[in-house]
N, C-alpha and C positions, 0 to 999 in steps of 0.2 A: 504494500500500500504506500503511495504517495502522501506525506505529511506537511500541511502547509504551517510555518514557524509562524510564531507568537513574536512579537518585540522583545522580548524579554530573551526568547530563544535564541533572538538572531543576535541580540549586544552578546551573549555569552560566547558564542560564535564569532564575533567580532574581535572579543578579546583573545579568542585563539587564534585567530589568524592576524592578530597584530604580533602575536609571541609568533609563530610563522615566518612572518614577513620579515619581521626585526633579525632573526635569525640569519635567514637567506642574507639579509644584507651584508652579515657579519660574515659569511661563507664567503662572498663575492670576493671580498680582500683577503681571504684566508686561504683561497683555493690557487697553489701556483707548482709547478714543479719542485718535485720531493717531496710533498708533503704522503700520506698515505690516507687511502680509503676509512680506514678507524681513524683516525686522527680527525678530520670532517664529523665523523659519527658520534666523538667524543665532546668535542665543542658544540656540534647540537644538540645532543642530548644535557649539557650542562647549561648550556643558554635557558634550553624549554623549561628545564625543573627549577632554573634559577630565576625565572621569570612566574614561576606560581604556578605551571601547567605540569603535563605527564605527556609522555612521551605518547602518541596514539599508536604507533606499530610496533612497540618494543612487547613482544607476549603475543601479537595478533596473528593469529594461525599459527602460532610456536614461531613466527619469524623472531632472530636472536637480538633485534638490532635496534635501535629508536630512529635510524636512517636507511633508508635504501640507496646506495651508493652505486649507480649502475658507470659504469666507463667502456667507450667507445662503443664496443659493439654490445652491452647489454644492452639491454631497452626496460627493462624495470624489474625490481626487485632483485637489486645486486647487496650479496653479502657484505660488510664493510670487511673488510683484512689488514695485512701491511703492504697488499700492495702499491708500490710508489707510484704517483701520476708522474708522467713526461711529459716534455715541449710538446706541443701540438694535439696531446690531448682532449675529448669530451667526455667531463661527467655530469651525468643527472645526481641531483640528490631531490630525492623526495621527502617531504617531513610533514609530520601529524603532530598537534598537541590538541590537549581536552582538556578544557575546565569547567568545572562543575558538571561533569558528563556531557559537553558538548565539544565539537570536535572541527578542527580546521585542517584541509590541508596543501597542500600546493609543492608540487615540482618544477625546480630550475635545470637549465640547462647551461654548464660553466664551461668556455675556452678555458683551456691551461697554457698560459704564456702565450708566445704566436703559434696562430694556428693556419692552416692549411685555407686557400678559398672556397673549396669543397665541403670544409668542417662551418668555414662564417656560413657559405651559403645554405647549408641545412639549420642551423641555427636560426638566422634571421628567415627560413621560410617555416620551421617549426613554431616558432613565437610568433610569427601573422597568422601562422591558423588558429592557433590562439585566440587571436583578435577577431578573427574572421566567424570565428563561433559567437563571439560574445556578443557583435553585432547584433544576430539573431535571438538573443537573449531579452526575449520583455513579453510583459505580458499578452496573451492573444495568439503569440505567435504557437506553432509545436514544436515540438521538440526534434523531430526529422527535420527541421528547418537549420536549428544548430549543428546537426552532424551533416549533415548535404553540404552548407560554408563550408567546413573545416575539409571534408574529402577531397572536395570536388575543387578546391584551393592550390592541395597538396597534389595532389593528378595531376592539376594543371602543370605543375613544376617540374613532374618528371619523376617523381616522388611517391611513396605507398603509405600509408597506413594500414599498422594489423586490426585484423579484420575479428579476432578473440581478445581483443583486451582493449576495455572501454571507461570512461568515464561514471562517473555515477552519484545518483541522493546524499545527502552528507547529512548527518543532525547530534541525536544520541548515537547512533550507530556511526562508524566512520563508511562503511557499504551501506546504502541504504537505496532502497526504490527512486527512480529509475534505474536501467542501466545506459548510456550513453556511447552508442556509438561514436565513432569519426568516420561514419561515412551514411548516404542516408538519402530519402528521396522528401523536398521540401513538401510543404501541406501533411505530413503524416505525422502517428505518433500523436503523445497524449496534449494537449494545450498546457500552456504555462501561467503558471497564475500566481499573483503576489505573493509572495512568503516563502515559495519553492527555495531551497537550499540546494545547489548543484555544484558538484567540483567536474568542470570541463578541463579536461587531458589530453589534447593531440600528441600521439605518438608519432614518430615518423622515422622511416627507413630511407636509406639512401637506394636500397632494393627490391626485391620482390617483398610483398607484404604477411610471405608466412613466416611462421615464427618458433622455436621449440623452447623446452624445458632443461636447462643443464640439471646434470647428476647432483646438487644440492638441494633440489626440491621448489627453488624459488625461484633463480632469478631465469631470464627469458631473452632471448637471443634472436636474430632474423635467421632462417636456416641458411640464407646464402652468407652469412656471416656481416655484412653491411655493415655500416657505420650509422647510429641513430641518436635520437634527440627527443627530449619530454619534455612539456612544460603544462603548468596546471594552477589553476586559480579556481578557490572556493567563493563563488557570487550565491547572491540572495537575487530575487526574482522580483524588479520592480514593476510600476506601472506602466513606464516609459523606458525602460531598460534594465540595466542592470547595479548592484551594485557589489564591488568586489570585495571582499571580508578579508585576502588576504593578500594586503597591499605592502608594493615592496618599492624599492629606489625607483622599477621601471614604470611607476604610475600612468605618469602621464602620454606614455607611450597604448594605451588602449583607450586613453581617450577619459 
């Protein structure tokens, strides 16, 4: 069932994705070669619980971790370790915090030092579909309308989206009703209505858009091995658009 938030619901939500957002900012200048995957994992995790909140994926599905730390070719749900990032690197880090049982979350996607024009170019076209989702984001509209943007964006570029792993409802639950494609035919799907709580995720591959499971149980790969990019904002569902819960340095870049 689809839950539409209370005010009260949504400030508490607010607050987690300001602890979120505040975070990522800290990541952005903290993320450069040498540092390692736990290292990132450690400092988010000490920001979110130092800031008042709980980590939302540390314990979720027995995942070990308070960050999903995917690099280059994961696509989400990377174990943190010691492995050291390099020059020219991309990592995702995804992060979740809850307070008072409610729950924000949002994935960045970070350059490591100079990177490649193939790695900028996935990057700035994974953060417009981003954008290109949230356009469609207000009320009236459906919800195939937000994933139709975001696919049919990233196609245009040359580009895939997996087709098994989608965005989705955010509130008490950190998974919650809908699920949320990236990709999708516009007019379909359930309408969107004030108070809706949704974390929209464009995933994107530089290849074909199938995807497997490594031998750890989590994290998620493109089978042609590709190079990919995440990025994710928890919005609340207004009358006239959207508004974003968990907002970071790149604000004003979505408008």
């Amino acid at each position: 069932m689809i839950s539409v938030k209370s005010e009260r619901e949504i400030d508490l939500m607010r607050q987690a994705g300001i602890i979120i957002g505040t975070t990522h900012n800290a990541l952005r200048d903290f993320i450069k070669p040498g540092v390692t995957t736990l290292q990132i994992d450690a400092l988010a995790e000490k920001m979110i619980r130092d800031m008042g909140a709980t980590p939302s994926f540390k314990g979720l599905y027995n995942f070990p971790n308070a960050a999903c730390v995917s690099v280059n070719e994961e696509l989400v749900h990377g174990i943190p370790s010691h492995r050291v990032l390099k020059q020219g690197d991309v990592v995702s880090v995804d992060l979740g915090a809850c307070v008072n049982g409610y729950h924000g979350d949002s994935a960045w996607s970070y350059a490591v030092g100079q990177v490649s024009e193939e790695v900028r170019r996935l990057l700035d076209v994974t953060k417009e579909a981003l954008r290109q989702g949230l356009l469609q984001a207000k009320a009236g509209n459906r919800l195939g309308d937000i994933c139709h943007a975001i696919g049919a964006y990233v196609n245009a570029q040359g580009m895939s989206v997996p087709s098994d792993y989608t965005g989705h409802g955010i509130g008490r639950a950190v998974h919650e009703d809908p699920n949320i494609p990236n990709y999708g035919t516009p007019g379909t799907g359930i309408k969107l209505k004030e108070g809706m709580t949704l974390a929209i995720e464009p995933m994107v591959h530089l290849g074909r858009p199938f995807t497997k499971t490594l031998a750890n149980g989590f994290t998620v790969t493109p089978s042609d091995g590709s190079l990919t990019a995440h990025y994710e904002h928890t919005i609340v569902i207004r009358k006239e658009g959207f508004e974003i819960l968990t907002k970071n340095w790149e604000d004003s870049y979505f408008g």
